[in-house]
C-alpha positions in Angstrom: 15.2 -10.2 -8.1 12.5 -7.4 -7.5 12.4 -5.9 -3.8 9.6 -4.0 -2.7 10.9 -1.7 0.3 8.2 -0.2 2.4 8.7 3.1 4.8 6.1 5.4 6.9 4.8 2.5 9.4 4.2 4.1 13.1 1.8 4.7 15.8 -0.5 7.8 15.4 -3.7 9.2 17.2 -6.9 9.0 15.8 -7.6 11.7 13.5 -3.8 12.0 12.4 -2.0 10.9 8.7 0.5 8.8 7.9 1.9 8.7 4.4 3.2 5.2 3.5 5.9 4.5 0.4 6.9 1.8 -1.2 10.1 1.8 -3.3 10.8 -1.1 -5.7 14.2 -2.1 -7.1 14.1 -4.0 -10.9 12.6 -2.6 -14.2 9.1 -4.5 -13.3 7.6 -0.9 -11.9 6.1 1.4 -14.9 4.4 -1.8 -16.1 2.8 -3.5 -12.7 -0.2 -2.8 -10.7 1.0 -1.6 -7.4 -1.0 -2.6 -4.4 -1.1 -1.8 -0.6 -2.8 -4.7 1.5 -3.3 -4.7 5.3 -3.6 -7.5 8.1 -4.5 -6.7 11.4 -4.3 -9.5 14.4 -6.7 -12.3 13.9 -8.2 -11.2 10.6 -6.8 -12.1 6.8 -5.1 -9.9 4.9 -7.2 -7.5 2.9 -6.9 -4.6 -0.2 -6.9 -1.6 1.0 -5.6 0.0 -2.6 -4.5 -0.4 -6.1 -3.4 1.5 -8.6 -2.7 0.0 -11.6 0.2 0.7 -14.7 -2.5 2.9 -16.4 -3.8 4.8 -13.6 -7.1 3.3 -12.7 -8.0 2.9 -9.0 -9.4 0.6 -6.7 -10.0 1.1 -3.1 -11.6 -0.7 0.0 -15.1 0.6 0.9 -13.4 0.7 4.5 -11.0 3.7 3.4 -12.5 5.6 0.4 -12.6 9.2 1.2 -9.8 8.8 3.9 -6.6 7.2 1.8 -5.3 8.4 -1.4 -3.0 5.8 -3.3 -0.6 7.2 -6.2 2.7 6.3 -8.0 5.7 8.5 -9.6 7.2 5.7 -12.1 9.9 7.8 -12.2 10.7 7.4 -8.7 9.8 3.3 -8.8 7.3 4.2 -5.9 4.2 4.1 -4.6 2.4 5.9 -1.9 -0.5 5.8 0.2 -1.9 8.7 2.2 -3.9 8.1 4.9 -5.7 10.6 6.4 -8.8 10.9 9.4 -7.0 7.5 10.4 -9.3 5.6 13.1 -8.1 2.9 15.7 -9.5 0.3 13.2 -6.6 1.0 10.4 -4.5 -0.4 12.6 -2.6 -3.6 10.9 0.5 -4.5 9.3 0.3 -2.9 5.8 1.8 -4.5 2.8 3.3 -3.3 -0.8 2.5 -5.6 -3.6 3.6 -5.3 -6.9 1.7 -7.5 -9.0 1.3 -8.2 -13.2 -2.0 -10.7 -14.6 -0.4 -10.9 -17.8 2.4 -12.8 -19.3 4.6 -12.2 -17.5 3.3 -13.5 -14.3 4.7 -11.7 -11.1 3.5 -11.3 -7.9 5.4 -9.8 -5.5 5.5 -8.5 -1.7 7.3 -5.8 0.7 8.1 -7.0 4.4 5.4 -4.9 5.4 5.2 -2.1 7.8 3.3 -1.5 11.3 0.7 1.2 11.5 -1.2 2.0 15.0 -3.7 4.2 15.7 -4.6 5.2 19.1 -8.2 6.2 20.6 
């Protein structure tokens, strides 16, 4: 059973960083996309990054040029960097480890709380 474990959650000001990790248990890392999604109150839950097994990268208009999302397979973990956070990153933000090919997985972390304050 793959767990995603998230760490790095927690309430900054506006301006600040956080650096968020994700550590995943199994043999499923080196070869999944690796994913961090957010939900704030009242809205659905959105992409914020991606990185996938061969290093391309996707990220959210929202946070380009303010959150950097990279992985060391060596460690099974991901990370996101977020930097010049604003009071509108604030959410619940999720790990997902994902694979579109045979096969199929799609997995999630418990998720961890990041507030910003104005």
């Amino acid at each position: 059973q793959v767990q995603l474990v998230e760490s790095g959650g927690g309430l900054v000001q506006a301006g600040g960083s956080l650096r968020l990790s994700c550590a995943a248990s199994g043999s499923i890392f080196s070869s999944s996309t690796m994913a961090w999604y957010r939900q704030a109150p009242g809205k659905q839950r959105e992409l914020v990054a991606a990185i996938t097994s061969g290093g391309r990268l996707t990220y959210a208009d929202s946070v380009k040029g303010r959150f950097t999302i990279s992985r060391a397979n060596a460690k099974n973990t991901v990370y996101l960097q977020m930097n010049s956070l604003k009071p509108e990153d604030t959410a619940i933000y999720y790990c997902n480890a994902n694979k579109t090919r045979w096969p199929f997985y799609d997995y999630w972390g418990q998720g961890t709380q990041v507030t910003v304050s104005s």
